[in-house]
TORGUKE-956778 format. One line per 8 residues: their letters; for each residue x, y, z of N, C-alpha, C, O, CB. Coordinates in nm, 2 decimals. Glycine has a CB too. Example, Ala and Ser with C-alpha at 12.3 -4.5 7.8 and 13.67 -1.06 7.14 Angstrom:
BEGIN
AS	1.32 -0.57 0.78 1.23 -0.45 0.78 1.32 -0.33 0.78 1.42 -0.33 0.85 1.13 -0.45 0.90 ~ 1.28 -0.22 0.71 1.37 -0.11 0.71 1.29 0.00 0.79 1.34 0.11 0.80 1.41 -0.06 0.57 $
end
This chain:
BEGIN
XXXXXXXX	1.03 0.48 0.11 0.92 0.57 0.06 0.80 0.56 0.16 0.78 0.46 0.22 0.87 0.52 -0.08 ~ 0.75 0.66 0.16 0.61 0.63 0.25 0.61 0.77 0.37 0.66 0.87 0.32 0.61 0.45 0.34 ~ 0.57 0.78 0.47 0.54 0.93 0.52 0.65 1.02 0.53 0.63 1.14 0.54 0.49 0.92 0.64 ~ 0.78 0.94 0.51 0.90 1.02 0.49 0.90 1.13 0.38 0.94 1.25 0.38 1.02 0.92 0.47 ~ 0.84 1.05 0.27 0.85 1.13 0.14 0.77 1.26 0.15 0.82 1.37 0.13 0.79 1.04 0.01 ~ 0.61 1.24 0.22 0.50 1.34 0.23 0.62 1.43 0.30 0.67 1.51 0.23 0.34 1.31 0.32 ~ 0.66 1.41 0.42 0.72 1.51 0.52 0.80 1.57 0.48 0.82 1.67 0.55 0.77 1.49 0.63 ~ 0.92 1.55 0.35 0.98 1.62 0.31 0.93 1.70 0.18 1.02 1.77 0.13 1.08 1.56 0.31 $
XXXXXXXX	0.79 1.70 0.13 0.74 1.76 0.03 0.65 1.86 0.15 0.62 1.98 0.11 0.65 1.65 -0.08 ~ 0.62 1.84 0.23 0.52 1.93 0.34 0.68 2.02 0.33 0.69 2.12 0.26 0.45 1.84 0.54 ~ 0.78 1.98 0.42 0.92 2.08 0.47 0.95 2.19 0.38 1.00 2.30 0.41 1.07 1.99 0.48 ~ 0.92 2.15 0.25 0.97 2.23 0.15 0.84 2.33 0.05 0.87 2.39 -0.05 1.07 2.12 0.06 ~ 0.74 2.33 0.10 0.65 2.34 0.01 0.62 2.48 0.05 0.52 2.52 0.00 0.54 2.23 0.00 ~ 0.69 2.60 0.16 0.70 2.71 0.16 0.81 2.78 0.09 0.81 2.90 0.08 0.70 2.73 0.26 ~ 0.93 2.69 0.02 1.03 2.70 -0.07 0.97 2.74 -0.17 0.98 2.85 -0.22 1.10 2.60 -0.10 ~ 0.88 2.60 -0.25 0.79 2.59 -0.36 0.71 2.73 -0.42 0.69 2.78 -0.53 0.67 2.49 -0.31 $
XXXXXXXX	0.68 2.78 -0.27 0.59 2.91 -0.26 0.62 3.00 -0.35 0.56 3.04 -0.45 0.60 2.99 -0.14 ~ 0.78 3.02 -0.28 0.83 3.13 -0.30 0.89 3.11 -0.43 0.88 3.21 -0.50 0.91 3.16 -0.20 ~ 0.95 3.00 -0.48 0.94 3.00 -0.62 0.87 3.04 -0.72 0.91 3.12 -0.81 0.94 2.92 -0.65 ~ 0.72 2.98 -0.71 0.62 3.03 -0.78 0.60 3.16 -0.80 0.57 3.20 -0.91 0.51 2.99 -0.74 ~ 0.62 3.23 -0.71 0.59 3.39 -0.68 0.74 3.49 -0.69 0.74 3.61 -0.67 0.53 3.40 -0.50 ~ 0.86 3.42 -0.71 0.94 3.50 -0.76 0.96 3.54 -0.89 0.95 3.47 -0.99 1.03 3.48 -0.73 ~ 1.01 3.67 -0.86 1.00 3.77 -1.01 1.17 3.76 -1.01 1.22 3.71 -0.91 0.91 3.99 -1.00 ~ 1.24 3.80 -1.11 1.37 3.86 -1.15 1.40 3.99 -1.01 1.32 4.07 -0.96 1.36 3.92 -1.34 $
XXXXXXXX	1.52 3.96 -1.01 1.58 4.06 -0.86 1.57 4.22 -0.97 1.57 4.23 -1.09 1.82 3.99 -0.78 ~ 1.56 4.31 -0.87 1.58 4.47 -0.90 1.72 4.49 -0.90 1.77 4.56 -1.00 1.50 4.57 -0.80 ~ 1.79 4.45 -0.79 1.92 4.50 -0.75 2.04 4.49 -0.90 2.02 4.43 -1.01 1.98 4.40 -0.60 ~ 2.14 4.54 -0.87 2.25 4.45 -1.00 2.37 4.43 -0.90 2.46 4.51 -0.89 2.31 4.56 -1.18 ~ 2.36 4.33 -0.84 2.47 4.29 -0.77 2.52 4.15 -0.79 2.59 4.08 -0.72 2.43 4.31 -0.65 ~ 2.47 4.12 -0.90 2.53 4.03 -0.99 2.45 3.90 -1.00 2.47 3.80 -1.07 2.68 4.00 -0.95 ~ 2.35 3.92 -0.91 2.21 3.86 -0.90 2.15 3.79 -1.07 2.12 3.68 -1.11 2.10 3.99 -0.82 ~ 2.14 3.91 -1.10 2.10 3.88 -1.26 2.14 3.78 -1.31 2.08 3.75 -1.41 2.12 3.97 -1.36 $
XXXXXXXX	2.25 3.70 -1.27 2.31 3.66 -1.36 2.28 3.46 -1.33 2.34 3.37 -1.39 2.46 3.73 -1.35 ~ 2.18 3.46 -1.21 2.11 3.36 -1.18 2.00 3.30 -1.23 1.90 3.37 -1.26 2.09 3.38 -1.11 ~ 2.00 3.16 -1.24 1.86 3.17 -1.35 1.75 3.12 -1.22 1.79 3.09 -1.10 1.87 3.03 -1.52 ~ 1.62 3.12 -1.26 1.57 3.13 -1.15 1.42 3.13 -1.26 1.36 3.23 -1.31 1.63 3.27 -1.05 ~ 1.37 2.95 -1.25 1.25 2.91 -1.32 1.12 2.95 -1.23 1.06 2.92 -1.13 1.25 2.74 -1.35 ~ 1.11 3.07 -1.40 0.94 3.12 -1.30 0.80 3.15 -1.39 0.72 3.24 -1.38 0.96 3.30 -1.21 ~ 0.82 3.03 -1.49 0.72 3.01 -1.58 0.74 2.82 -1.58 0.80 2.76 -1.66 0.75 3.10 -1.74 ~ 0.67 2.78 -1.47 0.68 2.65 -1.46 0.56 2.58 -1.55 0.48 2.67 -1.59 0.67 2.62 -1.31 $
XXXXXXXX	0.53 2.47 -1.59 0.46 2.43 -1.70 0.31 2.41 -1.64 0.31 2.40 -1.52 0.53 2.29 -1.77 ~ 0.22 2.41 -1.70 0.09 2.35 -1.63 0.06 2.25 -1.56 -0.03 2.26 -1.48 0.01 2.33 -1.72 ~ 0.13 2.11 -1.55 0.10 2.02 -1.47 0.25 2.04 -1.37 0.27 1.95 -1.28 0.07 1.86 -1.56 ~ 0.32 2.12 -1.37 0.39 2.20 -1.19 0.29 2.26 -1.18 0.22 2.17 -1.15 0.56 2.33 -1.16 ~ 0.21 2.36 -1.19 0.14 2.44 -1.17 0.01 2.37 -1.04 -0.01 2.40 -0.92 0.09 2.48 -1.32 ~ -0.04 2.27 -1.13 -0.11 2.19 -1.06 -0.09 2.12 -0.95 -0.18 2.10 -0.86 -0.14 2.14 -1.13 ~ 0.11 2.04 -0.96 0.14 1.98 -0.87 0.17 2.06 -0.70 0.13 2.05 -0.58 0.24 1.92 -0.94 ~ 0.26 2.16 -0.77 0.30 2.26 -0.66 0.15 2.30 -0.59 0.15 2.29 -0.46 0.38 2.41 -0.72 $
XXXXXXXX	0.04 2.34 -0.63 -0.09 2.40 -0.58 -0.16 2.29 -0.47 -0.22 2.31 -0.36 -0.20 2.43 -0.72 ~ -0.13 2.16 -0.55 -0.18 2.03 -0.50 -0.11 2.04 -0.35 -0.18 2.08 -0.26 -0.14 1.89 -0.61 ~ 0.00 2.02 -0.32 0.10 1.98 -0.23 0.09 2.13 -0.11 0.10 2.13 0.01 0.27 1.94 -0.33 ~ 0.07 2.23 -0.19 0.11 2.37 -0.10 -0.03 2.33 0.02 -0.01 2.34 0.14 0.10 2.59 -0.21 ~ -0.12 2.31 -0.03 -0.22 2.34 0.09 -0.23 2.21 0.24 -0.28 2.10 0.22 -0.39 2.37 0.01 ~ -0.19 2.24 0.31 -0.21 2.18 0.45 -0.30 2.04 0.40 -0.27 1.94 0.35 -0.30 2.30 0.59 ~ -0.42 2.08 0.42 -0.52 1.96 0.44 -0.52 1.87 0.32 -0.57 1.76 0.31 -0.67 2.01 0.47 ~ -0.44 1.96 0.22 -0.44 1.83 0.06 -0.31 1.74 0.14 -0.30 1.62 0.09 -0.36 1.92 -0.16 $
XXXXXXXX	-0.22 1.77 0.23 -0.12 1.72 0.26 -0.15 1.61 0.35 -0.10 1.50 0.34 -0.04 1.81 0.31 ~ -0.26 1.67 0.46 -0.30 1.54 0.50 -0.36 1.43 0.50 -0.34 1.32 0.55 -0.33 1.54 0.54 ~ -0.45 1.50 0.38 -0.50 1.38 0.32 -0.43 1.28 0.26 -0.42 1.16 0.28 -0.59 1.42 0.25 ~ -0.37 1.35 0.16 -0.23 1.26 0.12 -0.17 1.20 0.22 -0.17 1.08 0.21 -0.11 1.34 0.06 ~ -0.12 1.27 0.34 -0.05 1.17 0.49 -0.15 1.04 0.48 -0.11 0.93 0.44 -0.08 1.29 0.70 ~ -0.28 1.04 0.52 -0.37 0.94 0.52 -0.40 0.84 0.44 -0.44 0.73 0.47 -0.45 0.98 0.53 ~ -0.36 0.89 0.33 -0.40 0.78 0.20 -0.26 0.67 0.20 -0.27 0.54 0.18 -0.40 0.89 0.01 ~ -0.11 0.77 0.25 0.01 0.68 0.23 -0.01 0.62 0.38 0.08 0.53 0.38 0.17 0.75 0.19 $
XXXXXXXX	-0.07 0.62 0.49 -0.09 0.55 0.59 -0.20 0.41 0.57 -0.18 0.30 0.60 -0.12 0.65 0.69 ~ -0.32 0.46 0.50 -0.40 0.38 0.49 -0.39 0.26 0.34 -0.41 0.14 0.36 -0.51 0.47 0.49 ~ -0.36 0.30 0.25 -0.33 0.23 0.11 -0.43 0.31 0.02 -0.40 0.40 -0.07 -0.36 0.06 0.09 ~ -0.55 0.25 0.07 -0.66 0.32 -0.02 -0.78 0.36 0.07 -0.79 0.31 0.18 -0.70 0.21 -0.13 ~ -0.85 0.41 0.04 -0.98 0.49 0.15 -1.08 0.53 0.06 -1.05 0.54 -0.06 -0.93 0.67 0.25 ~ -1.19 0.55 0.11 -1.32 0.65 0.06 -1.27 0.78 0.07 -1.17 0.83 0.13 -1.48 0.64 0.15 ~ -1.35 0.83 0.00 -1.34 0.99 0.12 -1.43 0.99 0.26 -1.38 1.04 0.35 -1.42 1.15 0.02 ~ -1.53 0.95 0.27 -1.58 0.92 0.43 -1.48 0.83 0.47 -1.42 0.92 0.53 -1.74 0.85 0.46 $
XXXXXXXX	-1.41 0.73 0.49 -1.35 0.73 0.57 -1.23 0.80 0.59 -1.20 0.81 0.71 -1.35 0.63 0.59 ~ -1.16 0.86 0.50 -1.08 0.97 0.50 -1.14 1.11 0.59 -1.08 1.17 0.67 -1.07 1.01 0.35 ~ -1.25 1.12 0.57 -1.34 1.27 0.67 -1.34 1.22 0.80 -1.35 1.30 0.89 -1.52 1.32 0.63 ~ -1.35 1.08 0.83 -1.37 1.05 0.96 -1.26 1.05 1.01 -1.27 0.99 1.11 -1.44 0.96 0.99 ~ -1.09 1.11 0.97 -1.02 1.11 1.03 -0.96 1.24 1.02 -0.84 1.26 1.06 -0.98 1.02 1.03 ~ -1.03 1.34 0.96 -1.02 1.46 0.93 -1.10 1.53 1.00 -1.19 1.47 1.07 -1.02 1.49 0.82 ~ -1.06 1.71 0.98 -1.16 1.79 1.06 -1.21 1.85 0.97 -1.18 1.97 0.97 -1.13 1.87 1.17 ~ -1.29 1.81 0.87 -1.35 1.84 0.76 -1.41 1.76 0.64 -1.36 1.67 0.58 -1.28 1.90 0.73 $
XXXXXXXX	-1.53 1.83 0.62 -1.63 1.66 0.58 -1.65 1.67 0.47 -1.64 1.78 0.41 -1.77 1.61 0.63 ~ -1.69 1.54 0.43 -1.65 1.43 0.34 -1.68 1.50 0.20 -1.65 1.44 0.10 -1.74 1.28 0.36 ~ -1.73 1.64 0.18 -1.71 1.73 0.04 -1.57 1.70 0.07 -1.50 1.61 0.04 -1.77 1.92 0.03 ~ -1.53 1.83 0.17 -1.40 1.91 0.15 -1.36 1.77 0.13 -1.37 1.75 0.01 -1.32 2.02 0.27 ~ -1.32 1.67 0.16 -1.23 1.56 0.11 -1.21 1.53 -0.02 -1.11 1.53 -0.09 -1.26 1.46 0.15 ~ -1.34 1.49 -0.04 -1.38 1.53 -0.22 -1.30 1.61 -0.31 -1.22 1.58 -0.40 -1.51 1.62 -0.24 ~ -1.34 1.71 -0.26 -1.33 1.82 -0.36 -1.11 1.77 -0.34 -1.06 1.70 -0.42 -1.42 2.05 -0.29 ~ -1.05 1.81 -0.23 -0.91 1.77 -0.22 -0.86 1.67 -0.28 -0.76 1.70 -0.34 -0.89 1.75 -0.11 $
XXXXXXXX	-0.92 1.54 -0.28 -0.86 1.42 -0.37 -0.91 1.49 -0.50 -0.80 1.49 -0.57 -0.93 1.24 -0.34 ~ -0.98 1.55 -0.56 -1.02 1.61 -0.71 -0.89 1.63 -0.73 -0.82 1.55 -0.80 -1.12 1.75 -0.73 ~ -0.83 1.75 -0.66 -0.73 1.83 -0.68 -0.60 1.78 -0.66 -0.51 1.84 -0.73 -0.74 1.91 -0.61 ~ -0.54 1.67 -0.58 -0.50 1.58 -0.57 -0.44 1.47 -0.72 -0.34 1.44 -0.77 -0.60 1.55 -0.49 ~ -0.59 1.42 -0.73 -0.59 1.35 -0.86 -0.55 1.41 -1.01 -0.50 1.33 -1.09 -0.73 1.30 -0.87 ~ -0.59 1.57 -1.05 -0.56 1.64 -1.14 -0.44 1.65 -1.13 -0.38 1.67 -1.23 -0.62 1.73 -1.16 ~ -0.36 1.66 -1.01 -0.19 1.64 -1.00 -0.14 1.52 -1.03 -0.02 1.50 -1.05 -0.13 1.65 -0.87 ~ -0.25 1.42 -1.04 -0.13 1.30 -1.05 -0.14 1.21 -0.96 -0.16 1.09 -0.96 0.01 1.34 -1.04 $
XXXXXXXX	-0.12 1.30 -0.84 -0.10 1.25 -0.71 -0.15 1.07 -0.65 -0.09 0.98 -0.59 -0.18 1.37 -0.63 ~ -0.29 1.09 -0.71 -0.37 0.98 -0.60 -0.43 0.95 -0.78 -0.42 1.01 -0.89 -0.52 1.05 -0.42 ~ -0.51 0.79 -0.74 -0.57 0.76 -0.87 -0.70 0.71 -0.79 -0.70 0.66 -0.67 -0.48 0.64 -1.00 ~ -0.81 0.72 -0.88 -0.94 0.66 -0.82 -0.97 0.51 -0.89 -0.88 0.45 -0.96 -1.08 0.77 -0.85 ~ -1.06 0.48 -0.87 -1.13 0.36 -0.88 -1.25 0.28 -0.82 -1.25 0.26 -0.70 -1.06 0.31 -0.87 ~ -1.38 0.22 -0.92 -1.48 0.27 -0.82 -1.49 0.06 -0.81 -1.45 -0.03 -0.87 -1.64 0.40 -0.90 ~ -1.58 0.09 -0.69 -1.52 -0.06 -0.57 -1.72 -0.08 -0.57 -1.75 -0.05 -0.45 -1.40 0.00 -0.32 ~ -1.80 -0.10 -0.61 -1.93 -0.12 -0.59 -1.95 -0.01 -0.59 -1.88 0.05 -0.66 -1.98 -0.19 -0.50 $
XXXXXXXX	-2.05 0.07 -0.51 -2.11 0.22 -0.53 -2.00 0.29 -0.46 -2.03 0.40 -0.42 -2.27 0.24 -0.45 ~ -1.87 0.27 -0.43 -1.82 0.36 -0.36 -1.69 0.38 -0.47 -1.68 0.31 -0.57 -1.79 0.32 -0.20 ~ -1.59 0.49 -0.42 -1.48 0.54 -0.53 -1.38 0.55 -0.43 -1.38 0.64 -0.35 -1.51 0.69 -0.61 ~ -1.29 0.45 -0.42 -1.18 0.43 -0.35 -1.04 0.50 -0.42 -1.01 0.47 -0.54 -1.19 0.26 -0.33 ~ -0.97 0.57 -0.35 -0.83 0.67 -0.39 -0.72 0.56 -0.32 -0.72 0.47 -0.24 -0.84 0.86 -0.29 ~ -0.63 0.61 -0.39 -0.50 0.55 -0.36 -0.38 0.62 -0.40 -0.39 0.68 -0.51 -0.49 0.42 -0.43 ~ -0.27 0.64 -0.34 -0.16 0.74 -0.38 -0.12 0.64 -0.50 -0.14 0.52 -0.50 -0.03 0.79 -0.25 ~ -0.06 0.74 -0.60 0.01 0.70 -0.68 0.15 0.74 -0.65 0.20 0.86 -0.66 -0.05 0.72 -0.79 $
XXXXXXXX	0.21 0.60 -0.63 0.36 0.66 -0.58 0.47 0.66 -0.65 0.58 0.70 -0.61 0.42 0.61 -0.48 ~ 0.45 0.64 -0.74 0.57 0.68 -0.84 0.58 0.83 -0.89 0.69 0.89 -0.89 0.54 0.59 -0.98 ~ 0.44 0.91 -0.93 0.39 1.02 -0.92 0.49 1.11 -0.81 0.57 1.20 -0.84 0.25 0.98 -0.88 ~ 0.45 1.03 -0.66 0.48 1.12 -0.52 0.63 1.09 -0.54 0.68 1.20 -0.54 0.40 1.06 -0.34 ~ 0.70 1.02 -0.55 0.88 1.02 -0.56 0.84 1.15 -0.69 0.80 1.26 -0.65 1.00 0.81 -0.64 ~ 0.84 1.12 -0.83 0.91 1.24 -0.87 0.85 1.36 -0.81 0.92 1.46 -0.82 0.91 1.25 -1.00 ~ 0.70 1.37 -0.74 0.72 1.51 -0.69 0.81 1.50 -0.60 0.88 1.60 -0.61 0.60 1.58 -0.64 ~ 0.85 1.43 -0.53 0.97 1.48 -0.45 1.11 1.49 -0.47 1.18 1.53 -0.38 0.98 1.42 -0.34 $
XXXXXXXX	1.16 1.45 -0.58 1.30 1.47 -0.60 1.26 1.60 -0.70 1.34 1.68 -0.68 1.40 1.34 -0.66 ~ 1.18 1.64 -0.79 1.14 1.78 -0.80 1.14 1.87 -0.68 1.22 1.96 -0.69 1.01 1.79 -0.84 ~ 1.10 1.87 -0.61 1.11 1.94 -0.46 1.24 1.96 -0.40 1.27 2.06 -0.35 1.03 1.87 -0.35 ~ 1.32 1.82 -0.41 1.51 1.83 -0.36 1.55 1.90 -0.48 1.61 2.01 -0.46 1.63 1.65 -0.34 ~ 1.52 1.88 -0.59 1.62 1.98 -0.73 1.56 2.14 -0.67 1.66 2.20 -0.65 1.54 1.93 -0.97 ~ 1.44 2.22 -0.65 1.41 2.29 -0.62 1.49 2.35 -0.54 1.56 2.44 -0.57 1.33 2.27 -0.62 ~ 1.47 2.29 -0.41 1.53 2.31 -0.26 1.72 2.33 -0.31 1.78 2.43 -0.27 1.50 2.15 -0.14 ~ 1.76 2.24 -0.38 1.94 2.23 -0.41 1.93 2.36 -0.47 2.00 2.45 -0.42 2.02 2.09 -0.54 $
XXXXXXXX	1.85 2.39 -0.57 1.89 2.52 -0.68 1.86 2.62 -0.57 1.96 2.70 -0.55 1.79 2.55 -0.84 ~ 1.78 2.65 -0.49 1.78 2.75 -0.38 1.87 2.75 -0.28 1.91 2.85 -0.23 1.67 2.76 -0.32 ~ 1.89 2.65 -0.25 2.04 2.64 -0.16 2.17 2.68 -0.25 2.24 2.75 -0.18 2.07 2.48 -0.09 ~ 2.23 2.65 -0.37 2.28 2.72 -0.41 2.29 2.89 -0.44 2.39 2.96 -0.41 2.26 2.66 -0.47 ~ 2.16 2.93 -0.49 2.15 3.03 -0.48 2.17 3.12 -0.35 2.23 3.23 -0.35 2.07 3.04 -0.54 ~ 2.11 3.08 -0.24 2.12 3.16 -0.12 2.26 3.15 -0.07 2.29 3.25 -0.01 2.03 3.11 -0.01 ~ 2.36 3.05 -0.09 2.49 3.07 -0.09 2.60 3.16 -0.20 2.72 3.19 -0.19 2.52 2.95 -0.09 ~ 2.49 3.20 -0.32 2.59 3.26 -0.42 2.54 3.41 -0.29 2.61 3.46 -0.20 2.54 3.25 -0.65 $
XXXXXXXX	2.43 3.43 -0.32 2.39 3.60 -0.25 2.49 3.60 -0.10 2.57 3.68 -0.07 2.16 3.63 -0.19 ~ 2.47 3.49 -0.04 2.60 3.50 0.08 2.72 3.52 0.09 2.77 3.57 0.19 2.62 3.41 0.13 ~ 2.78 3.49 -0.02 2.93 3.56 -0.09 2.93 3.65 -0.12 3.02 3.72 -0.06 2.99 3.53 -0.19 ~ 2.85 3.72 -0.22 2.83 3.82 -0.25 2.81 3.90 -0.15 2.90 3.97 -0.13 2.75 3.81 -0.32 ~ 2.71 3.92 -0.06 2.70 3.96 0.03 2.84 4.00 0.15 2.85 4.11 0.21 2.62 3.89 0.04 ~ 2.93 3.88 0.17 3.02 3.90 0.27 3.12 3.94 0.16 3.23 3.96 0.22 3.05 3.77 0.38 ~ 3.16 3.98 -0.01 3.21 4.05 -0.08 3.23 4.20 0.00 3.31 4.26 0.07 3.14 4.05 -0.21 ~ 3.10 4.22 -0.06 3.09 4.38 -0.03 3.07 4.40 0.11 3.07 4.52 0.13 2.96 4.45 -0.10 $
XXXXX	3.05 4.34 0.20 3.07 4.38 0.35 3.22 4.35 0.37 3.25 4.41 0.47 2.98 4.29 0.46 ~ 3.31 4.30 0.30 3.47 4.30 0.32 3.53 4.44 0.22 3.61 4.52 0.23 3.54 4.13 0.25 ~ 3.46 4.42 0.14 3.51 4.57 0.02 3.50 4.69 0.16 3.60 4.72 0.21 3.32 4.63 -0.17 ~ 3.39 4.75 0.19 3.33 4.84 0.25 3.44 4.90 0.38 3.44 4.83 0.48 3.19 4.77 0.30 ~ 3.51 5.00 0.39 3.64 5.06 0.47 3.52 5.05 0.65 3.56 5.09 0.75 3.71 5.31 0.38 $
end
């Protein structure tokens, strides 16, 4: 567990995208007959949103490198200050993701990793059901390019 996990939730989180944002196919090429989850619950909602953006990713990269951090010292190894960090662990934390805790006047973050495994074997079930599917349309596909004189 540990930056392996982030990198394969980063690898796949243009998959994620496209999940969120698919509608039911137009065609009838037997497509329909795929299921294809696109009313995901409020806390996916939050998780997927959490994970899709770059710099929530790094920060996350940083937190599983570091254990636990401020957000200044998190900004001081970012290119973006110590709000935007802020505001990111917020978003972060409403996923689940990271948990706070306050250390004397300061509020120290920490991944929560039990959290980050199931987002990521959510992310492999995701990725498997789209690799399935892109192999059903591939048959389908070399069907009717073999039908075709």
């Amino acid at each position: 567990m540990g930056p392996d996990v982030t990198a394969h939730v980063r690898a796949r989180s243009a998959d994620m995208q496209l999940l969120v944002a698919y509608r039911r196919p137009m065609c009838n090429h037997g497509l329909h007959d795929l299921s294809f989850p696109v009313s995901p619950t409020a806390p996916d909602d939050r998780l997927w949103a959490a994970i899709a953006d770059p710099s929530r990713r790094r920060v996350l990269d940083l937190l599983v490198e570091r254990g636990t951090a401020t957000p200044t010292v998190l900004a001081a190894s970012l290119p973006f200050t110590r709000q935007a960090v802020s505001k990111h662990l917020a978003v972060l934390q409403e996923a689940g993701l990271v948990e706070s805790h306050r250390d004397g006047r300061e509020v120290r973050y920490a991944v929560r990793l039990e959290r980050l495994d199931v987002a990521a074997r959510v992310v492999a079930h995701v990725a498997a059901d789209w690799d399935r599917r892109l192999m059903t349309i591939k048959r389908i596909a070399e069907t009717t390019h073999k039908e075709k004189p």
